[in-house]
Each structure stands twice: as structure tokens, then as C-alpha cells.
N, C-alpha and C positions, 0 to 999 in steps of 0.2 A: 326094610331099612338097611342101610349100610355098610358095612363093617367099618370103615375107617370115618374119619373126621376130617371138616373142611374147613379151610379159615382162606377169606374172598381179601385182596390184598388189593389197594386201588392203583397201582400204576410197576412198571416195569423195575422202576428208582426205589420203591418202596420193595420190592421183594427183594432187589439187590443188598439193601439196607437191613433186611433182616438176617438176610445171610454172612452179611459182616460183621453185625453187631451178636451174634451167635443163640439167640432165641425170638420169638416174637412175644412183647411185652405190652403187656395195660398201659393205660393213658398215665398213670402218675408215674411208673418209672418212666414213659418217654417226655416228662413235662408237659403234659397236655392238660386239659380242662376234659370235667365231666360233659359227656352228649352223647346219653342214649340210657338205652336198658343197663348196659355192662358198667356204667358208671366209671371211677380211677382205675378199680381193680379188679377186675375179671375182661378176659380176652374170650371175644365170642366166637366159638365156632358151631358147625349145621354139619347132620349127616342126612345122606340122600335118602328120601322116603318114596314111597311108592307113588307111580303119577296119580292113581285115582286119590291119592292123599292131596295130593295141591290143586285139584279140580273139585274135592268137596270141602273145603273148605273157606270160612270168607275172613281168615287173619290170613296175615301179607307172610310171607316163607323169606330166607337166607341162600337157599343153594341157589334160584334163581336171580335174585339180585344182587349177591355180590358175588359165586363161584362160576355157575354158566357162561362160557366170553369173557371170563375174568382171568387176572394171574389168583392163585391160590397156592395155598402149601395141603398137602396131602399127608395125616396125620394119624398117628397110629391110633387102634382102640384103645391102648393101655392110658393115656392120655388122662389124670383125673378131670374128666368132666360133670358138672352137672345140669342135669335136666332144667330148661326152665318151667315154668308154670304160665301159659299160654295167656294174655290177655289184651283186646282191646284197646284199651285206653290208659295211659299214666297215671291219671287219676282216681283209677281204681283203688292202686296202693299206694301206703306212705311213700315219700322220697325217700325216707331212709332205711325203708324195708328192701329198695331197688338198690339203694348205693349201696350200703352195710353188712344186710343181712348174708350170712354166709349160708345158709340151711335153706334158705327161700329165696330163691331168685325168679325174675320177671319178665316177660319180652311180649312184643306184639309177632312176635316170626313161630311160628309154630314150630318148627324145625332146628330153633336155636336151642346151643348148650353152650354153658361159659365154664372158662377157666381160670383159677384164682393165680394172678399175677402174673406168670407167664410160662411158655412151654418152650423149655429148651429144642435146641434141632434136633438132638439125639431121638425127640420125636416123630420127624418127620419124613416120609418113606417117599414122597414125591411130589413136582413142584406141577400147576398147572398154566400155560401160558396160550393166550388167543391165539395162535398163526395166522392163521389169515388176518385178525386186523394188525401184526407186526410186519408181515410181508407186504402189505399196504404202505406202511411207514415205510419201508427199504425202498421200494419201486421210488415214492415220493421225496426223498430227503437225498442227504449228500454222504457219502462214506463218513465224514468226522460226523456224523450227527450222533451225540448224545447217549439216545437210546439204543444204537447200534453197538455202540461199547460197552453198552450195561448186559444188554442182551450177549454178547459175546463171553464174560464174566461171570453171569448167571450159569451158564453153560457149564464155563471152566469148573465153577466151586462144585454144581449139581456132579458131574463127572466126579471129580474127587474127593466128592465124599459119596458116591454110588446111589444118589438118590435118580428117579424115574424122571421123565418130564412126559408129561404127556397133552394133549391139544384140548384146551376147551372149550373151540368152536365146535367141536363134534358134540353132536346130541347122544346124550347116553355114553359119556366118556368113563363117566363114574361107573355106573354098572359093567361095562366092557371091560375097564381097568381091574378092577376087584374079581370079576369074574379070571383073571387068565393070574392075577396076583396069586391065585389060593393055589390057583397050578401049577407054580412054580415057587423057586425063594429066588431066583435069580432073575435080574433087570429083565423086564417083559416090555417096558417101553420106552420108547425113543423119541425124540423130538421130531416135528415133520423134517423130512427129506429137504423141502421144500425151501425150507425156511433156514434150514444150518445148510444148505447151499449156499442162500443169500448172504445167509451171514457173512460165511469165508470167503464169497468173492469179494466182498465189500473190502 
């Protein structure tokens, strides 16, 4: 299993946005509506388990569907998480054993732990972003497009506050990353070459 903690963030504008707003927070403080396991109040994150764990198993996992080719934030162990309790079906427990209960929490993701309300950045030791499908976006769009200035920003903030980036197109990013992290305390990763090329010509 892992040492660090992963929270799968769905688009470029959305990591941007958490790094502005200076924590990643539950669905009631962002004005959201309840939809899912983690309910208003706990923010879900997954840490990587072993592959023979997600080939024998038949509940659906987190680090694959929303960290793998995802952006994510990479997040310290100290982090209070809790474990959930693995199940099937919603229907197994009350609604409001899922939404309320603080001591017992629920998921279909084997690999999920949630967090009660939110986790400031001071947690966060590194950000992870697709390259290659971003370098896709550059080749295809126009210099002012959007996502090029978010991505340029994301950059700026990760730099100045010293956190890592690293590529989540690569298979086994998480293991590689942690592995060369324990080797050192100083920045071990870089964003592709590749891609903070593109970015600055753009």
C-alpha cells in the first residue's frame, strides 16, 4: 500500500481552483449537493495498493478511476483519514449512516478513505497532471486557449510553494514517485520536459 494519499480532481480548472481557494473542500462548503459514498462532508481520497489487490477483487477501486491519466493532488500520510468499510450496494446501509456517521463510513471503491470536511494545502506534497493528453491539447488549440493559462499557473503556484508535479500517464507513477521521495526530502520531480517546453513557447 502506499505511503501517501490521493485525491483524483476532474479537469485542469478544477486543480487550479483548489489551489486558489487554498484547501480541497467537501461538497457543502463548495455549495454542492449530496452524490456519492462521501456525502456534504468528507472529501474522498485512495492510496495505491498492490496490483494483485485490484485483479482480485470484484468492488470498482479510486486510484484507477479518477488518479491514473487524472490531475490529482498528492497528499501527506499525516492527513486524518479514515478507512472506509468496502461495500457493494447503497442499499446495504442506512442513508444516514453514509451521510452522518462520523465512526463508520462506506464506499463501493475498495481503496477509498475520506476526509471530514476538508484538507488544507499545507497537506499536500505534490500535484499530478496527464502530459501527454495536455500536450495533445497544445498541439490542437491556439496560444490564448484557456487551459494553457491555467496549466502555466498551476505551474507558477506548484513552484512557489515547492510542491512536486509529476506525470500521470506513466504507469506506476505512484510507486516510482514514493519510492525516490523516501530518498530524499528535496524535489525529486519535475513536470515532463515535454510539456513545460510547450507550455513556454506557447
Amino acid at each position: 500500500m502506499s505511503r501517501y494519499f490521493y485525491h483524483g480532481v476532474s479537469s485542469i480548472a478544477s486543480t487550479l481552483k483548489i489551489l486558489q481557494s487554498g484547501s480541497i473542500q467537501c461538497r457543502r462548503l463548495l455549495g454542492k449537493k449530496a452524490n456519492g459514498y462521501n456525502g456534504l462532508d468528507y472529501v474522498s481520497v485512495c492510496k495505491k495498493y498492490a496490483e494483485e489487490d485490484y485483479q482480485n477483487t470484484d468492488l470498482d477501486n479510486a486510484f484507477y478511476k479518477y488518479v491514473q491519466n487524472y490531475c490529482c493532488f498528492i497528499l501527506s500520510e499525516e492527513i486524518p483519514a479514515m478507512k472506509t468499510f468496502p461495500t457493494k450496494h447503497i442499499g446495504d446501509y442506512p442513508m444516514d449512516t453514509i451521510l452522518f456517521d462520523k465512526q463508520k463510513r462506506v464506499s463501493d471503491m475498495f481503496d477509498e478513505w475520506q476526509v471530514y470536511r476538508e484538507i488544507p494545502l499545507s497537506f499536500v506534497v505534490g500535484i499530478g497532471i496527464p502530459c501527454d493528453y495536455f500536450l495533445t491539447i497544445i498541439r490542437l488549440t491556439s496560444p490564448s486557449n484557456e487551459t494553457i493559462r491555467e496549466m502555466k499557473e498551476i505551474i507558477q503556484i506548484a513552484c512557489s510553494l515547492g510542491l512536486d508535479i509529476v506525470d500521470t500517464n506513466v504507469q506506476g507513477f505512484a510507486e516510482e514517485y514514493e519510492k525516490q521521495k523516501l530518498d530524499t526530502s528535496r524535489k525529486v520531480y519535475q513536470i515532463s520536459k515535454k510539456l513545460e517546453e510547450a507550455i513556454n513557447h506557447e
